[in-house]
PDB file of N, CA, C and O in Angstrom, chain B, residues numbered from 101:
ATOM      1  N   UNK B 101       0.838  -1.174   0.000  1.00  0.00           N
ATOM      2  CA  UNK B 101       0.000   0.000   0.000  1.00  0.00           C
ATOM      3  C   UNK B 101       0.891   1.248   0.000  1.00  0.00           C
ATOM      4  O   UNK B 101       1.927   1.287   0.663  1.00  0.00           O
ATOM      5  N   UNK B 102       0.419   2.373  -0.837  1.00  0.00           N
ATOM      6  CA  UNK B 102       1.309   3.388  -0.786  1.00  0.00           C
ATOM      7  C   UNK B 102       0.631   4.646   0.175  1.00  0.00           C
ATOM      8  O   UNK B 102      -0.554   4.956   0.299  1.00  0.00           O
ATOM      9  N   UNK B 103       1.661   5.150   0.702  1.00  0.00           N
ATOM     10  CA  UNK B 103       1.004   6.175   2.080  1.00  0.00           C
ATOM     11  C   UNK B 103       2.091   7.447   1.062  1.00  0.00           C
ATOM     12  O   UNK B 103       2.712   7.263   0.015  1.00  0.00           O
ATOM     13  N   UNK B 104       1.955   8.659   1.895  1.00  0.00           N
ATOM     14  CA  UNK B 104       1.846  10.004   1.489  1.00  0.00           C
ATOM     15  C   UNK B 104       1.911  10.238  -0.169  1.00  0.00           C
ATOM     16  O   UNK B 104       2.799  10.767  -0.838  1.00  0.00           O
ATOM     17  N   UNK B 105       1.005   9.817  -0.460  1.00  0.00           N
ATOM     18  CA  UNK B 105       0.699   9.861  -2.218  1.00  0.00           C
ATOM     19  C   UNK B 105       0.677  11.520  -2.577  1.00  0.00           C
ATOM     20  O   UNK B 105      -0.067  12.267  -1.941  1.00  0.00           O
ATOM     21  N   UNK B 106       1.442  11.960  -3.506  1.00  0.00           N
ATOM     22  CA  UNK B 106       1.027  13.267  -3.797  1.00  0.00           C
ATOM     23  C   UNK B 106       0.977  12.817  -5.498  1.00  0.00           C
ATOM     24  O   UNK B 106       1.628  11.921  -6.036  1.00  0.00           O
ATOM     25  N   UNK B 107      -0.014  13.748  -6.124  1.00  0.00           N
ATOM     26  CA  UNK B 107      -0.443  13.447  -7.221  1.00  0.00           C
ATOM     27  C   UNK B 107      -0.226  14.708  -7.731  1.00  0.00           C
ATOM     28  O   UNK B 107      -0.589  15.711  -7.116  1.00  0.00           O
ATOM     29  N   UNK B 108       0.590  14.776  -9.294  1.00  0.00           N
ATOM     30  CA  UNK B 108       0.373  16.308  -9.841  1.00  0.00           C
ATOM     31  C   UNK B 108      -0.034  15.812 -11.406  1.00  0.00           C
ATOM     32  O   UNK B 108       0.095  14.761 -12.034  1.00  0.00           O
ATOM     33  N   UNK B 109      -0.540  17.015 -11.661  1.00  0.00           N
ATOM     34  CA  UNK B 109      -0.751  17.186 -13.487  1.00  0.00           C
ATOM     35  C   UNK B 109      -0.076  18.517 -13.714  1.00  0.00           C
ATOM     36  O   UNK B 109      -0.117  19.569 -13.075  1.00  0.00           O
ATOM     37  N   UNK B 110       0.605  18.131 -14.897  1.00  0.00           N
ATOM     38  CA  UNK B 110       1.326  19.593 -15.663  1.00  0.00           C
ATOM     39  C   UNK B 110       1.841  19.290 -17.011  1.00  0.00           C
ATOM     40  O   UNK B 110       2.083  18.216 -17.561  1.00  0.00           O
ATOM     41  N   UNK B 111       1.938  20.406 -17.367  1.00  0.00           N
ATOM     42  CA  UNK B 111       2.314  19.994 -19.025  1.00  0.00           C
ATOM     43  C   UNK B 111       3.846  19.403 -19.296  1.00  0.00           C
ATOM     44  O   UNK B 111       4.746  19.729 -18.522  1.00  0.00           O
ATOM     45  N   UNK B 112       4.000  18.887 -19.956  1.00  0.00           N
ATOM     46  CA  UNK B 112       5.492  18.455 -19.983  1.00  0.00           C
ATOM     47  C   UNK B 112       6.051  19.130 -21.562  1.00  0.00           C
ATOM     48  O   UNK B 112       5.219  19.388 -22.432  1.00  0.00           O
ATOM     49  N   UNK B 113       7.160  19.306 -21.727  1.00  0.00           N
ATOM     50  CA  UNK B 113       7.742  19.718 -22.542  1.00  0.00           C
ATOM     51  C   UNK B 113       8.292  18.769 -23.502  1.00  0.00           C
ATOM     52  O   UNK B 113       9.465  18.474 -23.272  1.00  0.00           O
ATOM     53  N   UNK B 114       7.656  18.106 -24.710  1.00  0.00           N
ATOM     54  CA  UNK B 114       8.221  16.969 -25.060  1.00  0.00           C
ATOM     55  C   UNK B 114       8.984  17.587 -26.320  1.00  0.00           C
ATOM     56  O   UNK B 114       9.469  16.730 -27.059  1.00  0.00           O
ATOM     57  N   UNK B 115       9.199  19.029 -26.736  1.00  0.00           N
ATOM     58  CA  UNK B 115      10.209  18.809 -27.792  1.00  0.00           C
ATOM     59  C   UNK B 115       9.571  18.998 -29.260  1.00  0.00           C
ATOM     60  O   UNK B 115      10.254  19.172 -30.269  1.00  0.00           O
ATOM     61  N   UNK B 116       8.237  18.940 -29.235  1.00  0.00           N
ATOM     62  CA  UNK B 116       7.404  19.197 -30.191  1.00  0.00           C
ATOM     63  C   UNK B 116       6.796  20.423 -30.497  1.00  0.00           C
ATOM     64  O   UNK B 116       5.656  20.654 -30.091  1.00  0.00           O
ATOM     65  N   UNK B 117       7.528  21.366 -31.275  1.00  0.00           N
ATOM     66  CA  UNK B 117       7.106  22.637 -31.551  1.00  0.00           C
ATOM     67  C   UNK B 117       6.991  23.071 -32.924  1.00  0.00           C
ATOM     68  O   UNK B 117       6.370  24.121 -33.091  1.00  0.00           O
ATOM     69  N   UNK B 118       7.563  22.354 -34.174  1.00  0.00           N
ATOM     70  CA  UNK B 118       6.797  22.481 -35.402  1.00  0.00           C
ATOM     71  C   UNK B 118       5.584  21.939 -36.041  1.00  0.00           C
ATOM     72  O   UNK B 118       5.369  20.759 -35.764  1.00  0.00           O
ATOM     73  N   UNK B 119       4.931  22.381 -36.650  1.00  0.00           N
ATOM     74  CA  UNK B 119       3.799  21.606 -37.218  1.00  0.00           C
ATOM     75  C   UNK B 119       4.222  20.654 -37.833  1.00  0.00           C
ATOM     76  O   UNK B 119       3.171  20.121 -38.187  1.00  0.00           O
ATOM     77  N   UNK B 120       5.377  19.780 -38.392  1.00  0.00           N
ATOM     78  CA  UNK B 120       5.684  18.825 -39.108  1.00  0.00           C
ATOM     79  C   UNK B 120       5.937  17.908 -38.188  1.00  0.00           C
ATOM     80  O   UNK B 120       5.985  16.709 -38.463  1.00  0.00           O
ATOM     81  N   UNK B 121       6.160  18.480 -36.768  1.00  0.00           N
ATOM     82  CA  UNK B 121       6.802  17.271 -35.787  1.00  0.00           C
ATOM     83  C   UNK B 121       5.684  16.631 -35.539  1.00  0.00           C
ATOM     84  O   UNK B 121       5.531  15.411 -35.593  1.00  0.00           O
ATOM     85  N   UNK B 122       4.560  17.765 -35.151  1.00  0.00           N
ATOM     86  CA  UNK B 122       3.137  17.169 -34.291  1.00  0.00           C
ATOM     87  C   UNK B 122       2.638  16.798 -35.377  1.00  0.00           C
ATOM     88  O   UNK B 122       1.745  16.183 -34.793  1.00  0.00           O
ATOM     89  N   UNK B 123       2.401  16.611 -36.473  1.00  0.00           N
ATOM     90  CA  UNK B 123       1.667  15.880 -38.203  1.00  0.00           C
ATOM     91  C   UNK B 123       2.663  14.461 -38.026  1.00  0.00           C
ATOM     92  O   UNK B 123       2.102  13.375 -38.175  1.00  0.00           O
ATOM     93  N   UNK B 124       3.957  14.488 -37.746  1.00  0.00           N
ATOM     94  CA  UNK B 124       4.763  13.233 -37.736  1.00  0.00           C
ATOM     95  C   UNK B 124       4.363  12.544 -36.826  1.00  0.00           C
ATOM     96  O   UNK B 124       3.664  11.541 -36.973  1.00  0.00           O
ATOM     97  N   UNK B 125       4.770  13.013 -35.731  1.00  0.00           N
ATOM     98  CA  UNK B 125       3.665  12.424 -34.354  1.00  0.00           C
ATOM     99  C   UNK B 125       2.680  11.947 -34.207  1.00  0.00           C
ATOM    100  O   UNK B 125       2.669  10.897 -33.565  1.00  0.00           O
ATOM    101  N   UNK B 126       1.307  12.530 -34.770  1.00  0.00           N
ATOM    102  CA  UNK B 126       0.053  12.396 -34.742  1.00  0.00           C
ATOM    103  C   UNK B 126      -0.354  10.772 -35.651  1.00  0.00           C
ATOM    104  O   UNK B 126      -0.941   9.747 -35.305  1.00  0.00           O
ATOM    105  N   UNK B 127       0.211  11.161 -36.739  1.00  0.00           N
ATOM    106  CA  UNK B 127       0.334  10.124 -37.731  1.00  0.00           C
ATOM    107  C   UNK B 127       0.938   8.970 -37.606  1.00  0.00           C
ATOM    108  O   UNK B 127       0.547   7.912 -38.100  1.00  0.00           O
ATOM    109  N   UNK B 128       1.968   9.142 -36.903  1.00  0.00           N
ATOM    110  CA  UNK B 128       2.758   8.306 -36.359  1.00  0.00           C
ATOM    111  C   UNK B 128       2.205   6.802 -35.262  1.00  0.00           C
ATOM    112  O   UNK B 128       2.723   5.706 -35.048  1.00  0.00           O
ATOM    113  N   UNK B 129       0.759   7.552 -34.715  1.00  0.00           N
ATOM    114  CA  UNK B 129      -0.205   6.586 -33.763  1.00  0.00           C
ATOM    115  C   UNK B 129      -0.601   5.320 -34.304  1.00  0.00           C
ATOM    116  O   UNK B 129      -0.555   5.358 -35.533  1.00  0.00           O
ATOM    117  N   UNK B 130      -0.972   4.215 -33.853  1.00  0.00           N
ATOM    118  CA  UNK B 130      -1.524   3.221 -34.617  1.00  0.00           C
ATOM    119  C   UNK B 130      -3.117   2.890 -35.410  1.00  0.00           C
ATOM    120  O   UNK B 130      -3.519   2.155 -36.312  1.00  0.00           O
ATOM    121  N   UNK B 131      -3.820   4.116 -34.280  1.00  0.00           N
ATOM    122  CA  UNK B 131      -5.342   4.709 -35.313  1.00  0.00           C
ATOM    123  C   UNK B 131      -4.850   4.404 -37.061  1.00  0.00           C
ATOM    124  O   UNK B 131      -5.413   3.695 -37.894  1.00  0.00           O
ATOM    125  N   UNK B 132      -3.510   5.298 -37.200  1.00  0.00           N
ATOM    126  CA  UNK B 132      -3.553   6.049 -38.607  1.00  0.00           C
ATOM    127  C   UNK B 132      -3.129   4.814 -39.812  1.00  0.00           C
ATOM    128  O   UNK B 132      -3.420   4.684 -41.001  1.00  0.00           O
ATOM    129  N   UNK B 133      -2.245   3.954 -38.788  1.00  0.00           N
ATOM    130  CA  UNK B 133      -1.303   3.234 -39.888  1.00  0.00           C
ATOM    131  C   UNK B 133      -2.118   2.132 -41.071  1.00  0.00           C
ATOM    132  O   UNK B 133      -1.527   1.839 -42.110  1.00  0.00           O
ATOM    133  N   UNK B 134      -3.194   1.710 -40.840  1.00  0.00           N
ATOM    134  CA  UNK B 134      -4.105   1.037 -41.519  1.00  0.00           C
ATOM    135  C   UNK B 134      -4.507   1.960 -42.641  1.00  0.00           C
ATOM    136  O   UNK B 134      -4.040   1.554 -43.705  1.00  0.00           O
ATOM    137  N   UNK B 135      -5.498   3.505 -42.815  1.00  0.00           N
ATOM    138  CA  UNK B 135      -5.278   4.513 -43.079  1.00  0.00           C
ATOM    139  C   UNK B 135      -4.383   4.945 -44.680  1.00  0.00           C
ATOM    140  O   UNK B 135      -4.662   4.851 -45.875  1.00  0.00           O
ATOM    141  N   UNK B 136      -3.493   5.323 -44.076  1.00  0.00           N
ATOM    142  CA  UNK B 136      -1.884   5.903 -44.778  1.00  0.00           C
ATOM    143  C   UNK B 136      -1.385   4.561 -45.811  1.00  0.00           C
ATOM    144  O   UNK B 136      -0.793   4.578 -46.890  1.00  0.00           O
ATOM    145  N   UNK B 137      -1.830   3.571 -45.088  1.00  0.00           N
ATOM    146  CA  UNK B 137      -1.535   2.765 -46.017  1.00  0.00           C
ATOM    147  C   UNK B 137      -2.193   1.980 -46.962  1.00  0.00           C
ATOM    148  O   UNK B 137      -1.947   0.940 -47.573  1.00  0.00           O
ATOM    149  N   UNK B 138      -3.409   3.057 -46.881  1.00  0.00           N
ATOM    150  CA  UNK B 138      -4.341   2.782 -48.161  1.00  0.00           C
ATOM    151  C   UNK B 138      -4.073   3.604 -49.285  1.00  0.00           C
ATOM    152  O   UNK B 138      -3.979   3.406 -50.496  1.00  0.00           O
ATOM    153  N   UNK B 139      -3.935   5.040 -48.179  1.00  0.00           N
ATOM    154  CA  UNK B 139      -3.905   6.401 -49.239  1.00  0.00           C
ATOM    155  C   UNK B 139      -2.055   5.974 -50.173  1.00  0.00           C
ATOM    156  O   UNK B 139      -1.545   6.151 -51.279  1.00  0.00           O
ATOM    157  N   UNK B 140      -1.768   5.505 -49.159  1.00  0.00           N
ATOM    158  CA  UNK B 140      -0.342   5.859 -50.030  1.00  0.00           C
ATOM    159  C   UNK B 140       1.010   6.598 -49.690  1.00  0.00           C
ATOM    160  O   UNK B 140       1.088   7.639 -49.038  1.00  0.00           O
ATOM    161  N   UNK B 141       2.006   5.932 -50.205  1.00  0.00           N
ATOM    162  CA  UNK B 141       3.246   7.300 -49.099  1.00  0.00           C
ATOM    163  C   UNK B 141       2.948   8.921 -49.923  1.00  0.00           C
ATOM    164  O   UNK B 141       2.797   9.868 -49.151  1.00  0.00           O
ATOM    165  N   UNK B 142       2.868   9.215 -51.442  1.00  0.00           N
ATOM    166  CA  UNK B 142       2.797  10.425 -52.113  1.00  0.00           C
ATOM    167  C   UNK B 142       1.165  11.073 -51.147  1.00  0.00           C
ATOM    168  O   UNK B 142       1.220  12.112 -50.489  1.00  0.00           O
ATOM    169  N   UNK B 143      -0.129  10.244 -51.255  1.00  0.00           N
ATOM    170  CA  UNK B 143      -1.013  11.283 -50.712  1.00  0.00           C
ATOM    171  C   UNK B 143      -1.052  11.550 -48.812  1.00  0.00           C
ATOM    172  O   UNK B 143      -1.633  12.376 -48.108  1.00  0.00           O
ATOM    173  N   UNK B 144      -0.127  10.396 -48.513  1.00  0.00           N
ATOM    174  CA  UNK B 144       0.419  10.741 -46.643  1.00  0.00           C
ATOM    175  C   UNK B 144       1.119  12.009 -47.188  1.00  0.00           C
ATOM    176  O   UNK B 144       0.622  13.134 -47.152  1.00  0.00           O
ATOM    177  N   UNK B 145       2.422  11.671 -47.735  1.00  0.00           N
ATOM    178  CA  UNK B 145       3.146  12.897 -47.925  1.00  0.00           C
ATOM    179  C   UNK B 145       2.168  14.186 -47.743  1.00  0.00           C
ATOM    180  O   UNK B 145       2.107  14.804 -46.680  1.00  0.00           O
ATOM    181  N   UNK B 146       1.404  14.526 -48.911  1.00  0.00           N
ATOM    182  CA  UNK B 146       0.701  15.513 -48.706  1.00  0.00           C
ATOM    183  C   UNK B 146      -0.517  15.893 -48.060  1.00  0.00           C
ATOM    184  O   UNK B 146      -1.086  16.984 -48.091  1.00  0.00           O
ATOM    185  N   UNK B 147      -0.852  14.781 -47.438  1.00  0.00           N
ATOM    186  CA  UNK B 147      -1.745  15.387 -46.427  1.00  0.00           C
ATOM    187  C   UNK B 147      -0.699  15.346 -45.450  1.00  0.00           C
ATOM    188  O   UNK B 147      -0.776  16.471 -44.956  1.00  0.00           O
ATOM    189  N   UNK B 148      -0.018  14.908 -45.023  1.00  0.00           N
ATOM    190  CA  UNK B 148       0.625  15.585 -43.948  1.00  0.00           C
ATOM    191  C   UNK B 148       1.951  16.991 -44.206  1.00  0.00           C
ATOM    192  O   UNK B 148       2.596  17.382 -43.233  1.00  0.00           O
ATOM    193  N   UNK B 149       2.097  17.380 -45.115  1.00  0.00           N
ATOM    194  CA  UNK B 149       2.116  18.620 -45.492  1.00  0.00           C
ATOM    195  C   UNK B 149       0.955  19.890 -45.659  1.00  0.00           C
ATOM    196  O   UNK B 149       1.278  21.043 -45.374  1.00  0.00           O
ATOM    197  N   UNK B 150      -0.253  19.595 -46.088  1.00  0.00           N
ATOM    198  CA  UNK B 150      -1.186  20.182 -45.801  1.00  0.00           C
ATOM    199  C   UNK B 150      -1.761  20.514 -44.648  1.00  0.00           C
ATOM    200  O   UNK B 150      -2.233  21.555 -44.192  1.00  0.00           O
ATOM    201  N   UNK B 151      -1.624  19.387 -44.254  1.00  0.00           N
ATOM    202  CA  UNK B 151      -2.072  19.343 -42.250  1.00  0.00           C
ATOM    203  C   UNK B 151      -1.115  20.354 -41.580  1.00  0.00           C
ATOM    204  O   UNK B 151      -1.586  20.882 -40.573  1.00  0.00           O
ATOM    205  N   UNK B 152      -0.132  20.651 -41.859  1.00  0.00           N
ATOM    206  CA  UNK B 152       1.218  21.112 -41.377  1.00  0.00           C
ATOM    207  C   UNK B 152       0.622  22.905 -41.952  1.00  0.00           C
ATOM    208  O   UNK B 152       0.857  23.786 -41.125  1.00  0.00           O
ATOM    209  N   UNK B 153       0.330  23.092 -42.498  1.00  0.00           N
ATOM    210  CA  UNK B 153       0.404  24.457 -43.394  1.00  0.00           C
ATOM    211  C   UNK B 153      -0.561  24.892 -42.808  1.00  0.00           C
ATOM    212  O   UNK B 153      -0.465  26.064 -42.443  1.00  0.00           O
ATOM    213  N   UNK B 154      -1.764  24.198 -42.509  1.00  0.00           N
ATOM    214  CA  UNK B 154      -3.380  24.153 -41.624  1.00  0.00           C
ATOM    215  C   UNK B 154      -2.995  24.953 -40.344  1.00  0.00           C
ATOM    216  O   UNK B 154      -3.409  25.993 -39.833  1.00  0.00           O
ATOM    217  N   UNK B 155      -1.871  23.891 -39.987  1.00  0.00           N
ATOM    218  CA  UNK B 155      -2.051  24.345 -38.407  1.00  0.00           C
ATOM    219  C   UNK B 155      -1.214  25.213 -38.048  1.00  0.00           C
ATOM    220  O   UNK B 155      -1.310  25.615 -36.888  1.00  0.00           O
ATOM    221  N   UNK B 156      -0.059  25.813 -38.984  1.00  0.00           N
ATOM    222  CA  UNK B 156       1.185  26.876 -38.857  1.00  0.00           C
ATOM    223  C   UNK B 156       0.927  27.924 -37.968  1.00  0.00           C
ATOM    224  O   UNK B 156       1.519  28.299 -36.956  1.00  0.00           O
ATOM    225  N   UNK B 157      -0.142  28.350 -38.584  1.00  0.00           N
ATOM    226  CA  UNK B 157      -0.718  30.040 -37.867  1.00  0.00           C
ATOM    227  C   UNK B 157      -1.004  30.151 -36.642  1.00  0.00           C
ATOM    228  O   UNK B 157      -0.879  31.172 -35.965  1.00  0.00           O
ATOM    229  N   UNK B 158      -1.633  28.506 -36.093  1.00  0.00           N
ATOM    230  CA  UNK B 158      -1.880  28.388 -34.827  1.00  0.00           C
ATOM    231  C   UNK B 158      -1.374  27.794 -33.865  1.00  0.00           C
ATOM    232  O   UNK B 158      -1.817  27.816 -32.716  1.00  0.00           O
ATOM    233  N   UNK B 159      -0.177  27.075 -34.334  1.00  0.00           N
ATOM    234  CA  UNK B 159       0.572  26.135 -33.544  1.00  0.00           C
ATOM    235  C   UNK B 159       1.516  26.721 -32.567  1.00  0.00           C
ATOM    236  O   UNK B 159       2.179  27.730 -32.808  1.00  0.00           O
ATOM    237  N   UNK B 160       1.558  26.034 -31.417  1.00  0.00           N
ATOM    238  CA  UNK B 160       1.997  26.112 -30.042  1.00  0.00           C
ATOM    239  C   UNK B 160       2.879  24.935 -29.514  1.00  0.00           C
ATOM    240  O   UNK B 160       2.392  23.822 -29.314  1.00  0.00           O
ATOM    241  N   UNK B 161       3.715  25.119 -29.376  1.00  0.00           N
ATOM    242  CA  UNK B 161       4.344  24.105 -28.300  1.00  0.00           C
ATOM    243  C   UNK B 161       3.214  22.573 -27.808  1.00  0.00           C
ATOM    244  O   UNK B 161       2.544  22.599 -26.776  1.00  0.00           O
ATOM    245  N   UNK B 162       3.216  21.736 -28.476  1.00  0.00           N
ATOM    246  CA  UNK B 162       3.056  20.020 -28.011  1.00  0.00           C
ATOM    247  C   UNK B 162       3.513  20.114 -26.352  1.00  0.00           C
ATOM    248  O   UNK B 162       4.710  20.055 -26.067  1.00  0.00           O
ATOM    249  N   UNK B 163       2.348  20.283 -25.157  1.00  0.00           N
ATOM    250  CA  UNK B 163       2.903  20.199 -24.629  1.00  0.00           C
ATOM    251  C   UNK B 163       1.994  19.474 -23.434  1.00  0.00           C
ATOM    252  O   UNK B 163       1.348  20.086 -22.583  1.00  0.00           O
ATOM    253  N   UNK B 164       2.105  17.893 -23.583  1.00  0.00           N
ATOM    254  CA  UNK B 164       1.155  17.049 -23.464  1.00  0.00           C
ATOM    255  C   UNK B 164       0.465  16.888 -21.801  1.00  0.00           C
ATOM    256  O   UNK B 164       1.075  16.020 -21.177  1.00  0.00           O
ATOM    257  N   UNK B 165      -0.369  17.376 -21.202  1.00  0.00           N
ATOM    258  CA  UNK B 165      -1.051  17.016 -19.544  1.00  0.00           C
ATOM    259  C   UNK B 165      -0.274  16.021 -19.097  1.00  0.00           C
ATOM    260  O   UNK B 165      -0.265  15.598 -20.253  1.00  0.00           O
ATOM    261  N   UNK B 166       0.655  14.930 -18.289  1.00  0.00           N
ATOM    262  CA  UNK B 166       0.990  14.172 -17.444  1.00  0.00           C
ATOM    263  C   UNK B 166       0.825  14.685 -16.094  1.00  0.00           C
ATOM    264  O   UNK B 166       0.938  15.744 -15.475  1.00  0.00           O
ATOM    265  N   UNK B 167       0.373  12.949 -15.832  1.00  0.00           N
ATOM    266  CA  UNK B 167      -0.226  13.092 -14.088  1.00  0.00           C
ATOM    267  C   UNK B 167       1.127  12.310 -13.847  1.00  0.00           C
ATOM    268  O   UNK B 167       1.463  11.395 -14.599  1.00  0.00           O
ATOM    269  N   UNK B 168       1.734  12.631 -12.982  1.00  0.00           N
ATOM    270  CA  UNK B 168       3.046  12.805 -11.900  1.00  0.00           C
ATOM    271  C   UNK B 168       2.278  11.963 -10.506  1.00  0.00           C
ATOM    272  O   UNK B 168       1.560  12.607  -9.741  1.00  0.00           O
ATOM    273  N   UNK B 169       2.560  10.293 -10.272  1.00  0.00           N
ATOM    274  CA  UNK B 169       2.229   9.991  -8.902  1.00  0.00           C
ATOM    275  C   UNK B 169       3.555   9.590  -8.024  1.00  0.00           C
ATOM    276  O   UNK B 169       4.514   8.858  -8.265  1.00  0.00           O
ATOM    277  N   UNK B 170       3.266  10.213  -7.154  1.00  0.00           N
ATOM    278  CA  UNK B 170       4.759   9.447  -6.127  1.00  0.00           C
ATOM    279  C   UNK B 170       3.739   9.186  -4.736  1.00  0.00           C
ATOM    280  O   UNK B 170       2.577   9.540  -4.534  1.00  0.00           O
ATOM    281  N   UNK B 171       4.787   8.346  -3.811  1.00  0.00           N
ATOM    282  CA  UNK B 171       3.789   8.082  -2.816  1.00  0.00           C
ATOM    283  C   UNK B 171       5.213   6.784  -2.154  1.00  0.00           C
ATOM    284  O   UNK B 171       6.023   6.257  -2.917  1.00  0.00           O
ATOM    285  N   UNK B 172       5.178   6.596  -0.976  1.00  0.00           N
ATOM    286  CA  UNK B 172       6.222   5.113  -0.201  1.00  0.00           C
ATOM    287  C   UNK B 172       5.548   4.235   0.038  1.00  0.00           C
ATOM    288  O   UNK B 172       4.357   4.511  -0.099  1.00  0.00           O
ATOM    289  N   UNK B 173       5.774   3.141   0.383  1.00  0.00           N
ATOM    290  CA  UNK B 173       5.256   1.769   0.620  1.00  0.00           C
ATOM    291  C   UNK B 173       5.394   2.473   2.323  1.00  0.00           C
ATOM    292  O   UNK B 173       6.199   3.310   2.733  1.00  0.00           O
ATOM    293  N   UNK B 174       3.981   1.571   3.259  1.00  0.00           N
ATOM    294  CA  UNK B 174       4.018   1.498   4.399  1.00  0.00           C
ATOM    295  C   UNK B 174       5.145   1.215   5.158  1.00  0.00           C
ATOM    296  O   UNK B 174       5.875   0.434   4.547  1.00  0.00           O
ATOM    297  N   UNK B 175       5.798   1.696   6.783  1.00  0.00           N
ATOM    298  CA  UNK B 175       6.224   0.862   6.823  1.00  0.00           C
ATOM    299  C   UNK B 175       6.190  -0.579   7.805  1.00  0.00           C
ATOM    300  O   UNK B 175       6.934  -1.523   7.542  1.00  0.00           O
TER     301      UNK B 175
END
């Protein structure tokens, strides 16, 4: 059993700040891979260049919620 549990959420900084990283990323999930590999590597290519151009104007730092648990075993 774990005793003084403190629990946090905060954004973490994973490094993802172009739109090509988070389109690589995103795509990158296993949802997509069935997908992409219908369309093709030329129309992935460009939808994930398009996707990328979409989100330019608005894109922000990837910077994903993690919950943080720590806590000791009894003793």
């Amino acid at each position: 059993m774990l005793v003084d549990v403190v629990v946090q959420e905060r954004p973490v900084d994973v490094g993802v700040a172009e739109p090509e990283q988070l389109i690589s990323y995103r795509l990158g999930q296993p949802p997509f891979a069935d997908w992409l590999d219908r369309i093709g590597p030329d129309q992935a290519a460009e939808f994930a260049r398009a996707t990328a151009d979409a989100i330019r104007p608005v894109m922000q730092p990837y910077q994903p919620v993690v919950v943080f648990l720590a806590g000791r075993t009894a003793a």
